[in-house]
C-alpha positions as CSV (number, residue, x, y, z in Angstrom):
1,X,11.8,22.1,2.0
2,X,10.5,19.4,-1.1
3,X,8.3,17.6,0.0
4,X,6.0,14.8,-1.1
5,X,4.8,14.6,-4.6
6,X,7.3,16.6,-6.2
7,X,10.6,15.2,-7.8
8,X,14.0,14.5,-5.7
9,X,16.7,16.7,-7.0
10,X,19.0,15.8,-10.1
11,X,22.5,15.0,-8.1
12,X,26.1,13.6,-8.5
13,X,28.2,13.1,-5.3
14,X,31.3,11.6,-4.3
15,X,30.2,8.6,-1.8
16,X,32.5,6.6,0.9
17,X,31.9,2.8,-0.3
18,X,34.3,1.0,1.9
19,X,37.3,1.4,4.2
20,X,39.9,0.0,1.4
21,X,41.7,3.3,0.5
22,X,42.0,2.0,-3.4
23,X,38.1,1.3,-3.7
24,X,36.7,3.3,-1.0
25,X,35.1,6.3,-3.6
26,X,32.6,5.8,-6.3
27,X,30.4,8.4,-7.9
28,X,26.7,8.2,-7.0
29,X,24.0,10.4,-9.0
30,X,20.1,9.8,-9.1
31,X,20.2,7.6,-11.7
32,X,22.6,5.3,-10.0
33,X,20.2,2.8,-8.4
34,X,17.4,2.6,-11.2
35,X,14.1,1.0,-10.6
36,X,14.8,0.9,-7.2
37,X,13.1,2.8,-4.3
38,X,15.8,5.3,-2.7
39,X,16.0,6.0,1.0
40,X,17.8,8.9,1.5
41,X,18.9,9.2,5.2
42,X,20.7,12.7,5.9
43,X,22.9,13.4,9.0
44,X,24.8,16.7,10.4
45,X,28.7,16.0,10.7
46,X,30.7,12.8,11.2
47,X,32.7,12.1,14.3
48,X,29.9,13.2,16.4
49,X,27.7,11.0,19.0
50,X,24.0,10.4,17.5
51,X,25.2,10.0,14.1
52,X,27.0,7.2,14.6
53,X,24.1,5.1,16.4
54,X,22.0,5.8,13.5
55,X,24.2,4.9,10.6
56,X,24.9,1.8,12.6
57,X,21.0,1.0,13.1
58,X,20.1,1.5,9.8
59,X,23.5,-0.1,8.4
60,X,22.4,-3.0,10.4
61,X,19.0,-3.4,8.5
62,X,20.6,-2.7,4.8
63,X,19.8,-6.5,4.3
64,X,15.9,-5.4,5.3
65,X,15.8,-2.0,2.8
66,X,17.2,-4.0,0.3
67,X,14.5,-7.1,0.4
68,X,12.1,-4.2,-0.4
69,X,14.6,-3.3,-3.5
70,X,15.4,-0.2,-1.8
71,X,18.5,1.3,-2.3
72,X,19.5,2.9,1.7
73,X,21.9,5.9,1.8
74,X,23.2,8.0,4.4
75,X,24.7,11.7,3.4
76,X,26.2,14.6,5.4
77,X,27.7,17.6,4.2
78,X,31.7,16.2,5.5
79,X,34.1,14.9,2.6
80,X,34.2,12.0,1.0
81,X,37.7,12.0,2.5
82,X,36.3,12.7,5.7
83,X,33.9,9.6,6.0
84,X,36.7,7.1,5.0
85,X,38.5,8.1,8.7
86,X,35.2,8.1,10.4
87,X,34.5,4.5,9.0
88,X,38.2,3.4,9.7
89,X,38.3,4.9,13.0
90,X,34.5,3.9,14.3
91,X,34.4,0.2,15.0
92,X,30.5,0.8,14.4
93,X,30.9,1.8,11.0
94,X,33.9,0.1,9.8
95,X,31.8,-2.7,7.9
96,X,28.8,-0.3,6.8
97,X,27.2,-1.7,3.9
98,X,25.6,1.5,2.4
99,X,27.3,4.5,1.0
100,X,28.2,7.6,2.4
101,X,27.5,10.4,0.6
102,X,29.3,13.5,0.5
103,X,27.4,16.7,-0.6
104,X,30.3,18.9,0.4
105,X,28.9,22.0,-1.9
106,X,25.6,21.4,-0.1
107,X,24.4,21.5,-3.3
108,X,21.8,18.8,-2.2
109,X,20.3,19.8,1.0
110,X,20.5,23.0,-0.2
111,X,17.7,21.9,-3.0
112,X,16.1,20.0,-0.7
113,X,15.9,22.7,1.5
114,X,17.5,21.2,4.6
115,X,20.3,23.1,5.3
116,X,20.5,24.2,9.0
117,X,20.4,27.6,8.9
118,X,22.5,27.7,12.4
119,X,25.0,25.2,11.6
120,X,25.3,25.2,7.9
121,X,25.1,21.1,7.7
122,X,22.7,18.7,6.9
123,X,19.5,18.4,8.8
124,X,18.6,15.6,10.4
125,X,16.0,14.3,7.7
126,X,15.1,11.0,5.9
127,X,13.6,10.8,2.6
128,X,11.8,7.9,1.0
129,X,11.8,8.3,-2.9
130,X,9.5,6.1,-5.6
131,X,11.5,4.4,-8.3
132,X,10.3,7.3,-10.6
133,X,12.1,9.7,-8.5
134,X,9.3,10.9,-6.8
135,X,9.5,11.8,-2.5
136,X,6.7,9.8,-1.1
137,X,7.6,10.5,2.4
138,X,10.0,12.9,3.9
139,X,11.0,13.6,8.3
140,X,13.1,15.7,9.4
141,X,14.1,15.2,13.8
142,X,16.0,17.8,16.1
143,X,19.5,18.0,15.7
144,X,19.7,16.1,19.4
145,X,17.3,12.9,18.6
146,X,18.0,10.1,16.4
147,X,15.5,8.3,14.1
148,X,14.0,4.4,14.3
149,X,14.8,3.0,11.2
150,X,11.9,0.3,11.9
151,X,9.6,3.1,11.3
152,X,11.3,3.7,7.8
153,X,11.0,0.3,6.7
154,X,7.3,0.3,8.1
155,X,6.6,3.5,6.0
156,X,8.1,1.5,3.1
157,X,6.5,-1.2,3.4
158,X,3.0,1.0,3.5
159,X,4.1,2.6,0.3
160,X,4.7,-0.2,-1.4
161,X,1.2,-1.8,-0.7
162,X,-0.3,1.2,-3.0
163,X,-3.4,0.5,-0.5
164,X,-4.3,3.1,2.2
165,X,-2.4,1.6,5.8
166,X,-3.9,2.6,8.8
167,X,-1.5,3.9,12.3
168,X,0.4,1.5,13.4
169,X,-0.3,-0.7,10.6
170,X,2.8,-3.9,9.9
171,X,3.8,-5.8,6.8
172,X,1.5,-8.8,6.4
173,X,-1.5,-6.8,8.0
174,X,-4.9,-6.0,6.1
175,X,-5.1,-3.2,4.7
176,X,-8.1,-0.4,4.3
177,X,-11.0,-0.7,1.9
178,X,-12.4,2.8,1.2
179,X,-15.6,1.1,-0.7
């Protein structure tokens, strides 16, 4: 699996942008967001049962991510196809503000090395990734637990202070002095 300090993966996927069949695709690639921070936020298959609560949770702080100018993304290995009738279907995800991206080759998590070996789809793993392309945090949960997107946005936050942040540490707190 990359992990941190190395570079995210070159990458261009088809991405589910909105539940309006004539503008719901638009191509998404590494470059796409530049200069900003990148949260990548990787789930198994659509139309299941955690899945859903995530993408909601962390749909519902997009506003949050992107006050940080951080770019959030969620990605499975389904279709773009296949997202567009989850989010017209799911009343959860029907106004999601982030894109959906679809790494049906699992070209992607196969570079990143989170391929489920069992299942063949997308582990369960977020990845936080510098404005120079660089993964400065990466977590990967069980297939059965969903993640806090506060945490996230706390581990941004940290990572954006360039300071050391001690456990449990907020936005607004002091930081450590190593001196």
């Amino acid at each position: 699996m990359l992990g941190i300090g190395e570079k995210f993966p070159e990458f261009s996927v088809n991405a589910t942008v909105s539940t309006d069949e004539k503008n719901a695709f638009e191509e998404i690639n590494n470059k796409s967001f530049p200069g900003k921070w990148t949260i990548f936020m990787f789930y198994p298959k659509d139309f299941t049962f955690v899945c859903p609560t995530e993408i909601q949770s962390f749909g519902d702080m997009a506003d949050e991510f992107e006050d940080r100018d951080a770019q959030l993304m969620v990605a499975s290995t389904d279709s773009e196809f296949v997202h567009l009738a989850w989010r017209q279907n799911d009343d959860r995800l029907k106004d999601l503000p982030v894109p959906m991206l679809a790494d049906l080759n699992r070209k992607l998590v196969s570079q990143l090395g989170i391929q489920d070996p069992e299942e063949g789809v997308a582990q369960r793993a977020t990845y936080i990734v510098d404005p120079d392309g660089i993964i400065r945090h990466v977590s990967v949960n069980d297939m059965s637990v969903g993640r806090n997107p506060n945490e996230i946005l706390r581990v941004l936050d940290a990572l954006q202070t360039d300071e050391l942040c001690p456990c449990n540490w907020q936005k607004g707190e002091e930081t450590l002095n190593a001196a």
